[in-house]
Structure formats: structure tokens, C-alpha cells
Residue, then its C-alpha position, 0 to 999 in steps of 0.5 A: x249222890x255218892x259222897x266222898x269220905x276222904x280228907x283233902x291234903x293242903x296244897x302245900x303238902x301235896x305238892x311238896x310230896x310231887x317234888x320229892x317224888x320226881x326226880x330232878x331233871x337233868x340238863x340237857x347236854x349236846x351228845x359228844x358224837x352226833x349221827x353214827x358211833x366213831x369207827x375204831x380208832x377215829x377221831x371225833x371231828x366238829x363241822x359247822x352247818x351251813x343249813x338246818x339238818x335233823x339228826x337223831x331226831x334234834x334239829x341243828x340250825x345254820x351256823x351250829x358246830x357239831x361233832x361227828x365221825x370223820x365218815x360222817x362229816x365226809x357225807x355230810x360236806x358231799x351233800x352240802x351241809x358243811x359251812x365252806x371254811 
């Protein structure tokens, strides 16, 4: 039976030295454009959805107002995923 000849670091320490070693995380901000990229010279326009939608990979639930490109919005109000204002 092999035993091991190493010391045992108190925990306090260990997890100390896990704290420093990772970085803080940061907090999560909602993208400033979500879907494509604005065109050249377009302005950023917010949408409220009326259904859930997943772009990017992040779901969006009803009632949530995003802010999209004016091409994308346009594409998004055809399919019916705008809140009729």
C-alpha cells in the first residue's frame, strides 16, 4: 500500500489560493445589438417581443424589449415576433 508523503494544506488556505487564482466574474450585460451587426450608418431600434425567441443562443421571453438592427426588426415584426404597439 503506497502512502502519500505530501502535507495537507488547511482549507482555509486552499481555498483562499483558488479565490486568487480565478479571476472575478464579470456580470452579465444584455448585448448592445442582438441578432446581425448594424448596417452602415443605421440606427439601433428596440422591439418588444410578443413570443419567446432564441437569438444568439439566449432565450428572450414574452414582453422582453430588445435592441436590434432596423433590418432585423423588420424580420422579426413579418414573422410575428413584435408586440403590436
Amino acid at each position: 500500500m503506497a502512502t502519500n508523503t505530501t502535507t495537507k494544506k488547511p482549507a482555509a488556505a486552499a481555498l483562499a489560493e483558488t479565490a486568487e487564482a480565478r479571476p472575478e466574474r464579470a456580470t452579465r450585460r444584455a448585448p448592445a445589438v442582438v441578432g446581425p451587426p448594424l448596417g452602415e450608418g443605421q440606427e439601433p431600434v428596440t422591439v418588444t417581443l410578443s413570443h419567446h425567441h432564441r437569438i444568439d443562443g439566449t432565450d428572450y421571453t414574452p414582453g422582453a424589449e430588445i435592441t436590434v438592427s432596423p433590418d432585423y426588426a423588420r424580420g422579426l415584426r413579418g414573422q410575428g415576433f413584435v408586440a403590436r404597439t
